[in-house]
N, C-alpha and C positions, 0 to 999 in steps of 0.2 A: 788902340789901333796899332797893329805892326811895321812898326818901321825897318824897311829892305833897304840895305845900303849897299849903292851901287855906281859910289864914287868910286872903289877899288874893282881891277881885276881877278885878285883876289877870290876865289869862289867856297864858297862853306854850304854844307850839308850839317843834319843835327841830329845827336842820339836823342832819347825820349827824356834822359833826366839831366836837371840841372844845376849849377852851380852859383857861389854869388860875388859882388865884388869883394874888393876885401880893402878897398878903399875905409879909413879911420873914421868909425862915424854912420857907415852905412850900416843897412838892415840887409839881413842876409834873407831872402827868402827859404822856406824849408827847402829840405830836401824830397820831397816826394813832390813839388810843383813840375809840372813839365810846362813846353815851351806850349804856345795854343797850337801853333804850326807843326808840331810833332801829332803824327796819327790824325791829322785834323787840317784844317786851312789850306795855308798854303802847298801841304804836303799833297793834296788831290791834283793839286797844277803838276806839281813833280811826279805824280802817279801816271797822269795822261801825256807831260811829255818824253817820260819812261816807256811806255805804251808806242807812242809813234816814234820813236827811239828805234826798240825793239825788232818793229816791223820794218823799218827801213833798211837796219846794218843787219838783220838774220838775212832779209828776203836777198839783198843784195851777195851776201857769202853763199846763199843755195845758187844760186845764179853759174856757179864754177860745172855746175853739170851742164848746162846750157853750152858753153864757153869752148865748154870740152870738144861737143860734135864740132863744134863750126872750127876750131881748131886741126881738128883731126881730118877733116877736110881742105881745110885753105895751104896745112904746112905737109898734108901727104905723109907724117911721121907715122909711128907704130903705135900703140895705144899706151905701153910699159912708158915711153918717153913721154909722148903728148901729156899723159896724165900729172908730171909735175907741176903742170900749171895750178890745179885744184890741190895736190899735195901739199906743194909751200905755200897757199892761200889759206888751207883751215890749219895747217900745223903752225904756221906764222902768226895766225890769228891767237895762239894760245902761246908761242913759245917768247911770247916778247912781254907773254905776264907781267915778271918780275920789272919790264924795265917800265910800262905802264905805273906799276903800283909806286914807281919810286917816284913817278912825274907826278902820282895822284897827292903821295905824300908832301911833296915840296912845292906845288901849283896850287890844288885842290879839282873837286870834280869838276868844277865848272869852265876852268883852263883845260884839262886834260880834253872833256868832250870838245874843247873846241880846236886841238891840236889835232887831235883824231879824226875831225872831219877835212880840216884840211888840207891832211897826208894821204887821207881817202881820195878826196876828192881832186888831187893832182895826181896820183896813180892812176886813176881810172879813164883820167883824161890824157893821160900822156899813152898808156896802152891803145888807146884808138889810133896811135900812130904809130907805131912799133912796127920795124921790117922784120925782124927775126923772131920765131920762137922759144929762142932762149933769152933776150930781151924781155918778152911775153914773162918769161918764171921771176925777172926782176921787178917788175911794174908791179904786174897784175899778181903775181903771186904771192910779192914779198911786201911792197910800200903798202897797197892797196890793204894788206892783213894785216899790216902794224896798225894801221888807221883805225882799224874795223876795234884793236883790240884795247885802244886807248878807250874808245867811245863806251866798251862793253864793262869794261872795268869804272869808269864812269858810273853805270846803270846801275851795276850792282853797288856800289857805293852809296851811289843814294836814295837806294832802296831801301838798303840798313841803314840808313841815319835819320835820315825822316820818318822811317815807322819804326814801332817797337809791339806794341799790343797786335797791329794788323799786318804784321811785316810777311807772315808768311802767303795773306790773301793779297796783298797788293803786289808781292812778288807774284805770285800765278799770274794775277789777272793784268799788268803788265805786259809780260811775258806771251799772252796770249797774242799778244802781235807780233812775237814771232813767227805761228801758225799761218796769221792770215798775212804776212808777207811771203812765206813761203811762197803760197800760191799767187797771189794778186802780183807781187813785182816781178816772179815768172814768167805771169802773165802780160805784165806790160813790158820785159826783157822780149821774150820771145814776139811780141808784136811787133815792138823794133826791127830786130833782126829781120824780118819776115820783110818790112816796109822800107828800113833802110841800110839793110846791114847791118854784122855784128860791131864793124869798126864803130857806126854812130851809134848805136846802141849803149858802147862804152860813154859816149859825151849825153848822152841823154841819165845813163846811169850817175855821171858824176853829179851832173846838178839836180839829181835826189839826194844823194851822199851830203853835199852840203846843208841842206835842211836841216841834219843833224846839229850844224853850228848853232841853229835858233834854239832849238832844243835845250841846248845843252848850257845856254845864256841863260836860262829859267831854271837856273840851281844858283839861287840868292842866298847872301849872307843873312842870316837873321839874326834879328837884335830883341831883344824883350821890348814889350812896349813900358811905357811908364807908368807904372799905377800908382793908385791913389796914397799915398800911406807909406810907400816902400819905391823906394832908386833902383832900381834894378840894372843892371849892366848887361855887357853880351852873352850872348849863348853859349855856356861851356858843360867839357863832360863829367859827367862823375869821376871821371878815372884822373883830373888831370888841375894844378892847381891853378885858383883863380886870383885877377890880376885888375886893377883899374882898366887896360888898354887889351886884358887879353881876352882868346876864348877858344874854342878848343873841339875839335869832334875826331874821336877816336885820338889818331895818332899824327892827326894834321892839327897844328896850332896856330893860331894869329895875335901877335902880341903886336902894338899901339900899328892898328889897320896892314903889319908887316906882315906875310904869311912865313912860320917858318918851322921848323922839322923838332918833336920832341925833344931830341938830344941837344938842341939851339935854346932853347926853352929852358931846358933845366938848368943850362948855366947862364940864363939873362936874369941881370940883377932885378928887372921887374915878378920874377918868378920867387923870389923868396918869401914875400908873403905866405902866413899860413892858409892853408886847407882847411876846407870843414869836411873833406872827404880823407881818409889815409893812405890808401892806392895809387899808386904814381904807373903809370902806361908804360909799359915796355918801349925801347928803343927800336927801329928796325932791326937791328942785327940782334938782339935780345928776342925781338918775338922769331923771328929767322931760327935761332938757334933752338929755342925751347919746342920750336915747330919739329924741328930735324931730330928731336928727343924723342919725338911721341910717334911710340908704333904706330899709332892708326892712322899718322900722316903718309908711311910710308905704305901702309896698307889702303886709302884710296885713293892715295895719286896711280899705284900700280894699276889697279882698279880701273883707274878714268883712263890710265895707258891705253888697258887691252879694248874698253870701250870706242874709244875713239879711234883706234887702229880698225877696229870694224867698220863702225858707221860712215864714216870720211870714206873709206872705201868703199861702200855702198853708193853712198848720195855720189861720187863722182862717175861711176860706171851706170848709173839709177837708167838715165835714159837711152844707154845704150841697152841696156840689158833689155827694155823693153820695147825697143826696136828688136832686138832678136826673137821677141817674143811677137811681131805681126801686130803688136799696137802703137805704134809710133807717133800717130794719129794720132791718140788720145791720150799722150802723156799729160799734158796741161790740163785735160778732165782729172785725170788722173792723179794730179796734184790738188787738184781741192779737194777732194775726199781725205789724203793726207792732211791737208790743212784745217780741214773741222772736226781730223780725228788730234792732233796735235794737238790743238787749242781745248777741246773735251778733256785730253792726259791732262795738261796745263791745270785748267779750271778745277775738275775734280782733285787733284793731289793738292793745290793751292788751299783749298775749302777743307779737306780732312783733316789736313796740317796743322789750320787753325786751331787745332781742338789737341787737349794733351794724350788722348789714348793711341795715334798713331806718333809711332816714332819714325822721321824721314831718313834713319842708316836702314834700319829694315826693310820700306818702303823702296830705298834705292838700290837694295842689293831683288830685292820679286821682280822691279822692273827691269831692271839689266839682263835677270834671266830668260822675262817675257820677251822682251827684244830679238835676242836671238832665236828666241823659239819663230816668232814670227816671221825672221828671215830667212832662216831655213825654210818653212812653209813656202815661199816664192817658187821653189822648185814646181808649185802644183798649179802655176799661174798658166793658165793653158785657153782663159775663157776673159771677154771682159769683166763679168760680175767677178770672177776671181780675181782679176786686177786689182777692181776698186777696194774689194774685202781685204784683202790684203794690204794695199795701198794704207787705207785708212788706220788698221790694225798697226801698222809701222807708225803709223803719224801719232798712234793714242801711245804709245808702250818708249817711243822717240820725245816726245812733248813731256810725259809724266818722269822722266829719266832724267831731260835737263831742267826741271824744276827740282828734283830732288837732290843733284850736284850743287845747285847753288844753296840748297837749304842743311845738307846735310851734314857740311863742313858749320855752319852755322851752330846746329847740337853738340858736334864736337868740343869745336876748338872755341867756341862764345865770339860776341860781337868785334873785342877786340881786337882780335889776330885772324879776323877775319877776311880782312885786304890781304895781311900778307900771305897765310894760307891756300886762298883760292889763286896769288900770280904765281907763285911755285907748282899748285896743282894743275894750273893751264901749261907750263911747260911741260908735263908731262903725258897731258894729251897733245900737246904739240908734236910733240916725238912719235908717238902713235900715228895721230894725224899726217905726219911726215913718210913714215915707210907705208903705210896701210896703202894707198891710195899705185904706187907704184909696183908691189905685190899682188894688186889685184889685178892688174894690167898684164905682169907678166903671167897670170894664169891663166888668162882669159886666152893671150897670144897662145900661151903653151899647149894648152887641151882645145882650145874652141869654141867653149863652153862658161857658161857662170857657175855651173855647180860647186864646184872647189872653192868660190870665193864664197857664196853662201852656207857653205859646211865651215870656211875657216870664218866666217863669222858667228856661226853658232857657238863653235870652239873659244874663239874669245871672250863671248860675252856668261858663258858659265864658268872661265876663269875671274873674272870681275866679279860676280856673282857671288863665288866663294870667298874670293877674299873681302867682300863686303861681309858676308857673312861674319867670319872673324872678328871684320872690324866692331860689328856689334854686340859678338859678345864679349868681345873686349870691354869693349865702354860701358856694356850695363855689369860687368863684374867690378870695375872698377868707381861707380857710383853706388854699388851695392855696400865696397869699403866704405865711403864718406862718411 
């Protein structure tokens, strides 16, 4: 039976293979044993509070287009300015990667989700009383996306730690509550607003945010249980030595119930025990470095730049644009069709993935270039069935794009350097995410128009495109060497 120990705050996730004590005397189990709760057990509780995870911190960050109009009406600003509100919300949400990933290292996921919800969930609520609009870009734009970005970095952690066989379908199928928060927390944001104002709609939004805390409580340490035959000790990774007191996932360690940072580990004298593994984990600043080595790091962080300099700029101007267009009315129709096309991208890429004949760098660079094909097609939005065709067409080409950013660094760089890789590659959509949103503003002010913003989203998303391109034949010439 599995024993979850939940005397420490302390919080542990688990890669699929494992290690053994190394206590004098004991029995090491093989190495091909995995834990029961890897791909199995307890992992489907962390799969479904991944899931409602997902749908609470996405639905709540799409929410910045909402935010926008009622904004843009209460402070009488210009749209270039008003828009930073949503700018430093999704560029925020990704630029504070690196300092996430260091809380993830030295806390673990289960700390981190719970600091994230309660950075959320005091921005959200202190923005309900905010006199100024540029107070507004410090609340709501900056605390409220550091929250969002602890929780998210979180998700993907213990996605990759508790599966290994089904990692890339439980990431889809997770994920897929992205989708359906898009629409349904829209739904209940705009309800708000409608019945009590946007101010209480902010206090109604925070105590969704905190949910997140419970969630993110239900990333347990796990212990091996004890079997018949064989003492088994805690849950450790292949990459990392084991210890009477210790145990270990990825690059987060816990030596006698203390959680603490690889490089801490290597010089604690309970660390010198031998390994039955030879592989010792990179340090931060070691995977950091070897990251900033490799072209192809450099090639889809650019990548996810030019992407997310598009899309952030879309989703913030989304409902305005469609006010311009005489449906105003039926934007929140209009978002669910997005959000059963999102969660169909999601699903279908999640399910292909599974299988080794698709590779997700290629996968990521078709949809990046579908995307902007699709946004440019907006220009033809003239009819409601065009709306929704379209609408949806964005949701399926936008859903299937961030499931393959999270998966595709994954082929790359391996499980390892997987934290660190994706918080450096969130700053760099954060910087995108940062100017994108204030450029489309001033061209909207400038011509009148949204054409220009949807041509220079085309424009960037076949710069992405390409250098995804690159990036993959990069990596299959250089596994072709191996």
């Amino acid at each position: 039976m599995l024993h979850i120990a939940v005397e420490s705050d302390a919080s542990l996730t688990a890669e699929d293979e494992v290690g053994a004590q190394c206590e004098e005397g004991t029995e090491q189990p093989p190495q091909h044993d995995k834990h029961p709760d890897v791909d199995g057990g307890w992992a489907f509780v962390v799969l479904a509070a991944m899931f409602a995870s997902f749908f609470i911190n996405s639905g709540l960050l799409s929410t910045a287009g909402l935010y926008y109009v009622q904004l843009l009406e209460y402070f009488g600003r210009d749209r270039a300015y008003t828009s930073w509100v949503g700018s430093l919300m999704n560029s925020f949400f990704m630029l504070t990667g690196p300092l996430s990933s260091h809380c993830l290292h030295m806390c673990g996921t289960q700390t981190s989700m719970r600091i994230g919800s309660i950075i959320m969930t005091v921005g959200l609520y202190i923005s309900a009383y905010t006199p100024s609009l540029e107070l507004m870009f410090f609340t709501f734009g900056i605390v409220v996306a550091c929250g969002m970005n602890f929780v998210y970095t979180g998700q993907i952690s213990a996605l990759n730690l508790y599966f290994h066989k089904y990692q890339y379908i439980a990431t889809s199928l997770s994920m897929v509550g992205v989708g359906m928060g898009v629409f349904l927390v829209n739904m209940w944001t705009e309800y708000n607003i409608k019945k009590y104002g946007w101010r209480m709609s902010l206090i109604w939004n925070a105590g969704l945010g905190l949910q997140l805390y419970v969630f993110g409580s239900l990333i347990y340490p796990l212990h091996w249980p004890q079997g018949a035959g064989i003492e088994r000790g805690p849950l450790v990774s292949p990459h990392t030595s084991s210890t009477p007191h210790s145990l270990s996932t990825g690059n987060i360690s816990f030596v006698g119930g203390r959680e603490v940072s690889v490089s801490t580990l290597k010089m604690a004298p309970e660390a010198s025990c031998a390994s039955i593994f030879t592989s010792v984990p990179d340090t931060l600043l070691e995977s950091t470095w070897n990251a900033f080595k490799d072209i192809c790091f450099w090639l889809i962080s650019t990548a996810f730049f030019f992407a997310m300099l598009s899309t952030t700029s879309i989703f913030i101007i989304y409902k305005d644009f469609i006010i311009s267009r005489g449906f105003g009315e039926q934007y929140t129709i209009m978002l669910i069709g997005f959000g059963v096309g999102d969660v169909a991208g999601r699903l279908t890429m999640g399910i292909a993935h599974s299988s080794k004949f698709f590779n997700p760098v290629w996968s990521y660079c078709v949809s990046l270039f579908l995307t902007g094909v699709v946004l440019m097609c907006h220009v033809f939005i003239k009819s409601l069935p065009s709306m929704h065709i379209f609408g949806t067409l964005f949701g399926m080409t936008y859903g299937a794009q961030n499931v393959l950013v999270a998966i595709a660094p994954l082929k790359l760089f391996g499980k390892d350097r997987l934290v660190v890789v994706f918080g450096y590659l969130l700053v760099w959509g954060g910087i995108g995410a940062l100017i994108g949103a204030p450029i489309a503003g001033t061209i909207v002010d400038k011509t009148g128009g949204y054409g220009g913003v949807l041509g220079m989203s085309l424009g960037c998303h076949i710069v992405a495109a390409s250098l995804m391109m690159l990036c993959a034949l990069i990596d299959g010439k250089s596994r072709q060497q191996l």
